[in-house]
Steps between C-alpha positions, in 0.01 A plus 500: 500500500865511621812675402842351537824693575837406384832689674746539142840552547809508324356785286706540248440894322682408180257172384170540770644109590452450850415163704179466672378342846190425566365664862121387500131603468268715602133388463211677572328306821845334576770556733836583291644192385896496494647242274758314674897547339704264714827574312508831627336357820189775448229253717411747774355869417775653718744333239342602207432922660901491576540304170327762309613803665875363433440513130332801495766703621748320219215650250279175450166561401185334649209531222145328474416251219397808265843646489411761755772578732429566890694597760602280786288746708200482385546080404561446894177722536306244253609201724441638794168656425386143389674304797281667799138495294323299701305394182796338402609137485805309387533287186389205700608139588714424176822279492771800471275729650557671908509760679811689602548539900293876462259382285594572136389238249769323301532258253729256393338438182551702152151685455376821264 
C-alpha cells in the first residue's frame, strides 16, 4: 500500500481551481520514490526540498492522494524517515529509474 503526494499551487480561493504536480510515493517497505519533473529541473531531492519550501512560503499546498493536506515539515520527515531504514530499498533497475547523488529514488516515468 502506498500513498502519493501532489504539491497544488495556484490556489485560487474564489473557484478551489488550482494546478497540481506530482512529487512521488511513499510505499510501505520502499524507499520514497520522487517522480522526476525535468521542466522545473526537480531530479535531485535537494531540488525538490528547496522546490517545495519555495512554494510553500507563496501559500502552495502539499497534500496526499486523499485530499489531506501536510505540512512541508512533517512531508520532509516522511522522506527522510523512509530514506535511512535500512529495510529499505529503491524501486530497482528500471529504464527511468536512479538514484539521486544522496540516495533518494527517482523516476523518470509517470507512476500512481
Amino acid at each position: 500500500m502506498g500513498t502519493n503526494y501532489c504539491l497544488r499551487y495556484d490556489l485560487c480561493n474564489c473557484c478551489n481551481r488550482y494546478n497540481e504536480i506530482h512529487i512521488g510515493k511513499n510505499s510501505y517497505g520502499w524507499k520514497f520514490v520522487f517522480q522526476v519533473d525535468e521542466e522545473n529541473e526537480l531530479v535531485t531531492y535537494d531540488r525538490w526540498a528547496d522546490f517545495l519550501k519555495l512554494e510553500v512560503e507563496r501559500g502552495s499546498k502539499i497534500v496526499d492522494e486523499y485530499n489531506k493536506e501536510i505540512s512541508l515539515k512533517d512531508f520532509i520527515e516522511i522522506v527522510e524517515d523512509e530514506q535511512k531504514d535500512i529495510k529499505n530499498k529503491d524501486h530497482g533497475d528500471y529504464t527511468g529509474n536512479y538514484l539521486d547523488v544522496r540516495g533518494y529514488n527517482f523516476s523518470e516515468n509517470e507512476f500512481s
